[in-house]
N, C-alpha and C positions, 0 to 999 in steps of 0.2 A: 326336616325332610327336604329333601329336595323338588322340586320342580318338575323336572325331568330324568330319567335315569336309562342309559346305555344297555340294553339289551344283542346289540349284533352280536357278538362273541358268546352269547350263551347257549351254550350247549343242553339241552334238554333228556332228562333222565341220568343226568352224570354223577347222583351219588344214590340213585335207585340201585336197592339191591333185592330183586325177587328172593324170598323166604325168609329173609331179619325178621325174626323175632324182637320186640320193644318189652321191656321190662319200664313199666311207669309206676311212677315214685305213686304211693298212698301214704296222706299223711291220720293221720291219728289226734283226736282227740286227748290232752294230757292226761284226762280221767281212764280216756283205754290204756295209753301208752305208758302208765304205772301200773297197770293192773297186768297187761301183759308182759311188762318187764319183770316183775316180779314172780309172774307163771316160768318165764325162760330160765330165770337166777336158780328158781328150786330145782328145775331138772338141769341145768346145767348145759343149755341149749341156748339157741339165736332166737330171735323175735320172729325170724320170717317162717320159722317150722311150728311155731306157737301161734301165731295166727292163721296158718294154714291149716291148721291141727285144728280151732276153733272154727274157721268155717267151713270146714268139709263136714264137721258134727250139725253143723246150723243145715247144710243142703241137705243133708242125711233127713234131721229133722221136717225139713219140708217138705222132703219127699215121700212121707210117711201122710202128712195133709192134702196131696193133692187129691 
């Protein structure tokens, strides 16, 4: 690292962009990430609709306990 570092020429808010949406990575346990894999391979679908699918049933679920 440096010492010192040049700030004059910085422009502030220059890759702010009001309403971006962020898609952040989740990783998985290998014991999920087979078991889900192999949920997606049977219907012949991606991992992110088979997890999605899995916890919209879990809120479902806990919104029955509250």
């Amino acid at each position: 690292m440096k010492n010192h570092y040049d700030f004059s020429k910085a422009e502030r808010g220059k890759f702010y962009r009001p309403g971006t949406k962020l898609n952040l990575p989740v990783y998985l346990d290998e014991e999920v990430l087979a078991f889900v894999t192999q949920i997606a391979r049977k219907r012949k679908t991606d991992l992110s609709t088979v997890v999605n699918q899995i916890l919209r049933t879990d809120m479902q679920l806990a919104e029955t306990f509250r």
